[in-house]
N, C-alpha and C positions, 0 to 999 in steps of 0.2 A: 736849343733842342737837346732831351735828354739821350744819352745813347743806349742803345739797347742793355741789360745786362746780364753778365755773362756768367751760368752756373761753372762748378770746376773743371764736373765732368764733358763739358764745350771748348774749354780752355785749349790754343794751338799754339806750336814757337812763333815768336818774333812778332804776336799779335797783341794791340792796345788792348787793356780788360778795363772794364769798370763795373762794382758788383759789390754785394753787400756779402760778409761773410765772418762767420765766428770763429774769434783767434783762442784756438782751443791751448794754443803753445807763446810766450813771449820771456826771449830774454837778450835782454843789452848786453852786449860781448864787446871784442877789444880783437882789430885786427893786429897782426904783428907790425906792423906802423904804430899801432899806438889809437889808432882813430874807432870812435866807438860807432858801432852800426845795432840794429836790430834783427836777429833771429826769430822768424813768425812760421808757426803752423797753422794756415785758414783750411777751415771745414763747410761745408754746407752741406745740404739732405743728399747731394749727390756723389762726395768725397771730397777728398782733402791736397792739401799742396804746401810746401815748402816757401816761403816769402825771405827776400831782403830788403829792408829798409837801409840805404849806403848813407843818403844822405839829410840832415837833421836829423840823425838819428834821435839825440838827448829830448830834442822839440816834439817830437811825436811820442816820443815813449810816455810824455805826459800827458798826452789825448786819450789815451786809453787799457786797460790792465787786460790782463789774461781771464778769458770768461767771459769779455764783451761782444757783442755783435759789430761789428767795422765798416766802415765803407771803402773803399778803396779804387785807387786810380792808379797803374803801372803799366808793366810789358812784360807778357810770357817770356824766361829766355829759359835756356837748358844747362842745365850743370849736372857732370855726371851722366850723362843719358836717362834725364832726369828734367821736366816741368818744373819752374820754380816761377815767380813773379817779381820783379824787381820793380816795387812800389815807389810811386812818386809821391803819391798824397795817400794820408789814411787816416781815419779820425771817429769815435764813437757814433754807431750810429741809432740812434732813439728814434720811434716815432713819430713824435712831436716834430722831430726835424727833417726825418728823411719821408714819410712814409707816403710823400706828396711825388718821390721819384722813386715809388716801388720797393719801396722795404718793408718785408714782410717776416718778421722774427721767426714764421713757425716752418720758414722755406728755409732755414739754416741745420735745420736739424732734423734727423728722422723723425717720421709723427705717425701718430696710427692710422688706418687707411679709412678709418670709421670717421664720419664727421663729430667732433666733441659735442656740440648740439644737440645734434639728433640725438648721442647717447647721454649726454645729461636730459633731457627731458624722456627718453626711456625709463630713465632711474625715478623720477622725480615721480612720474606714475606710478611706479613700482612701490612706492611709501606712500602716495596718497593713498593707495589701499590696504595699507598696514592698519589693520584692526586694533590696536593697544596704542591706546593715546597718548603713555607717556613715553612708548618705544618710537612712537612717529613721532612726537613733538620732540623727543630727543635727537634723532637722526635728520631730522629736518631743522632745527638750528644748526648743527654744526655743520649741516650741508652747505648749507645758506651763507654763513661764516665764512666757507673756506671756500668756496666755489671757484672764485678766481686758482687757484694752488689747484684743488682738484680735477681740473678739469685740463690744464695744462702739461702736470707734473708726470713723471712715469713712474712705472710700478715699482722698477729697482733700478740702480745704475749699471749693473754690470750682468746679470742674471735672465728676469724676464721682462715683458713689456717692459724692455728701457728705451723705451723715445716717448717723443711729447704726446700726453694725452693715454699713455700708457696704462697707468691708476685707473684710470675712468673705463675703461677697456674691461680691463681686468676686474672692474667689481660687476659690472653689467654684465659679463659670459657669467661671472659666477653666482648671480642674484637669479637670472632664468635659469640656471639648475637647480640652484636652491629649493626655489619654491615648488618644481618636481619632485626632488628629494624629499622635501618637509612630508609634503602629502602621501610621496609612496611610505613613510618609513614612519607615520603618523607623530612627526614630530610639530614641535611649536615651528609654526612659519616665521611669525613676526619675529622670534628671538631668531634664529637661523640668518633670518636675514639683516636685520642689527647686527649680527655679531659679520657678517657679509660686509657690508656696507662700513661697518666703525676698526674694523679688525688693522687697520693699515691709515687710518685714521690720523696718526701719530707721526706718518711723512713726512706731514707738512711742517713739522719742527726737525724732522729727521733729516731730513734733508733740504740745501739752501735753493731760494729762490732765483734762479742762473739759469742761461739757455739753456750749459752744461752744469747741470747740479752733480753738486757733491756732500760727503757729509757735514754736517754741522758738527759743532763742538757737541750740544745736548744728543747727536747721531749716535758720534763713536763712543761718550759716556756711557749711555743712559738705553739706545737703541728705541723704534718706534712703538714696539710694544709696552713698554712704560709709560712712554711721550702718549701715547693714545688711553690708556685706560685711567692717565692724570686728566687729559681733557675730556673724557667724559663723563669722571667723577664731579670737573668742575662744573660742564653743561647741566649735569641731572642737578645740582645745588637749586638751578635758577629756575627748575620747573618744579611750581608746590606741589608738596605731598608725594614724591618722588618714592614709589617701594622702593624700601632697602633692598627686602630680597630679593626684586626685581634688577640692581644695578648693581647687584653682586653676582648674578649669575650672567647677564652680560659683560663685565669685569673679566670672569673666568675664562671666556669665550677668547675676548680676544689676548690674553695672556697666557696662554698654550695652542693658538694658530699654528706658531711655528713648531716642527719641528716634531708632530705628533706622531710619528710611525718611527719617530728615533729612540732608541732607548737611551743614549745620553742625556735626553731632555728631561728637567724634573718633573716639569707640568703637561700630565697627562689629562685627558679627558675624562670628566666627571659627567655630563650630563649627553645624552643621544645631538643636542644639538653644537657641543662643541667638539662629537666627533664629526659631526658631516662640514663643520666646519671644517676643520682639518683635512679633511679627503678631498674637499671643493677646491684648498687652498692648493692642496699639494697636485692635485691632478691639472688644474688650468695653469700653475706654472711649470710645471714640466712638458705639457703640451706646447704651452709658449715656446719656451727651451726649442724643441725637439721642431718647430717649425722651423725658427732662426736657423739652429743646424741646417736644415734643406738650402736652406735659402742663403746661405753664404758658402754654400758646399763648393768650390771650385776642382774638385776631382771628377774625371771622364769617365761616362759611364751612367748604373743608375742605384749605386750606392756610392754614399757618403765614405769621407777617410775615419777613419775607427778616434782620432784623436777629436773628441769631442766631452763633452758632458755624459754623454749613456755610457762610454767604453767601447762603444759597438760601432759598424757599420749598418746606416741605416737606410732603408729602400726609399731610392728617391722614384723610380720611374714609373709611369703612367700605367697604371691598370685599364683592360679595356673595358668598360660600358656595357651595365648586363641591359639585357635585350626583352 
């Protein structure tokens, strides 16, 4: 019989755990004996905790690296006045092998509250009514392509939508404003929303494939706005008769996203649809931003501590209900 198992945020002293969890921290140390043990940081969607492996350390340190999802079998004890789990077994844990006693990769990590589903086939309608054949057969290959990545991956690592499925989040808020905006400000929809849709495009090389991703090497080189306007130079190759000046002006779009209300930036806006680009871009993550603030806010009361991203204190408390 399997035993129940147990998130972190449940975790109590002197009690068995067994439970699946991503070792966000790992390193082999040396006690002042001489004897090597394992230092682990496990995380899951609910928080985190301190791990020692005492014994085998060297033999388990080779089941699994930093960045894996784990299984794990110990006993809460306390150090410090202070939850830690002093592990007896622990070993990578993959689907294929665990997912028959409840391992479920997307319970390890914050995720968006939005079913990924629901909002990839949200999108997927959103392009089947894309009027420009070669902008929808564009966006619709590399959707297709990358689907698995996009639908998982989060928007940024450290910034906005960063937990799983965060990307997908973040282009769907931004794709239903779009397409308001396009029509009130009489712009191109279909480019608007191509450059929506492919603008960030360039992640999935940006950043690696891990519960806990981080940047790639072509990341910190090269960044996603390059990575993305090379792949969908390469996509438009494979669809014949491809306007040039069609895939230069979505080019454009997503290679001044960022960044556009900065005057440090070179690449400003040249056409109406890579400015609302820009305002969709910048307005839904700063909104992101500015929720998380709320939502981690741990000061009493009903503003926030002024130590955040805006500089400010900002109003958390309940408005009352117009009537």
């Amino acid at each position: 019989m399997v035993k129940k198992l147990v998130p972190i945020s449940k975790l109590i002293t002197d009690a068995d755990v067994q439970g699946f969890y991503l070792c966000k921290e790992k390193h082999l140390r040396k006690t002042r004996t001489g004897e090597l043990y394992l230092d682990l940081t496990l995380a899951d969607a609910t928080g985190e905790i301190g791990a020692k492996v005492w014994d085998q350390a060297q033999e388990f340190n080779e089941k699994f690296e930093q960045g894996d999802a784990v299984a794990v079998r110990g006993r809460v004890d306390t150090f410090q006045d202070r939850n830690q789990i002093i592990v007896g077994r622990i070993n990578k844990a993959t689907e294929a092998k665990y997912a028959r006693y409840g391992f479920k990769p997307e319970a390890l990590v914050p995720t968006s509250p939005y079913d990924p589903v629901r909002m990839w086939a949200s999108l997927v309608t959103i392009i089947q009514k894309m009027e420009n054949q070669f902008l929808k057969r564009l966006v619709s290959h590399l959707y297709r392509k990358h689907k698995n990545r996009l639908m998982s991956m989060p928007a940024s690592i450290s910034m906005h939508y960063r937990y799983r499925s965060g990307y997908l989040e973040h282009v769907l808020s931004m794709a239903k404003l779009g397409v308001t905006l396009a029509k009130h400000y009489s712009a191109d929809v279909d480019m608007l929303l191509s450059g929506i849709l492919l603008h960030g495009i360039g992640k999935v090389q940006e950043l690696t494939d891990a519960f806990m991703p981080e940047y790639s090497d072509e990341g910190n080189f090269i960044g996603h706005s390059v990575l993305g306007r090379d792949m969908v130079r390469a996509a438009a190759t494979e669809i014949k008769d491809f306007p040039n000046d069609l895939l230069l002006e979505l080019e454009h779009l997503i290679m001044c996203h960022e960044g556009g209300f900065d005057s440090r930036y070179r690449n400003r806006a040249r056409t109406k649809e890579a400015l609302l680009l820009q305002a969709l871009d910048n307005l839904d993550t700063k909104v992101s931003v500015f929720n998380r603030i709320l939502a981690e806010d741990s000061e009493d009361g009903g503003w926030t501590s002024r130590r955040n991203y805006f500089g400010a204190a900002l109003y958390k408390g309940d408005r009352p209900e117009a009537k």
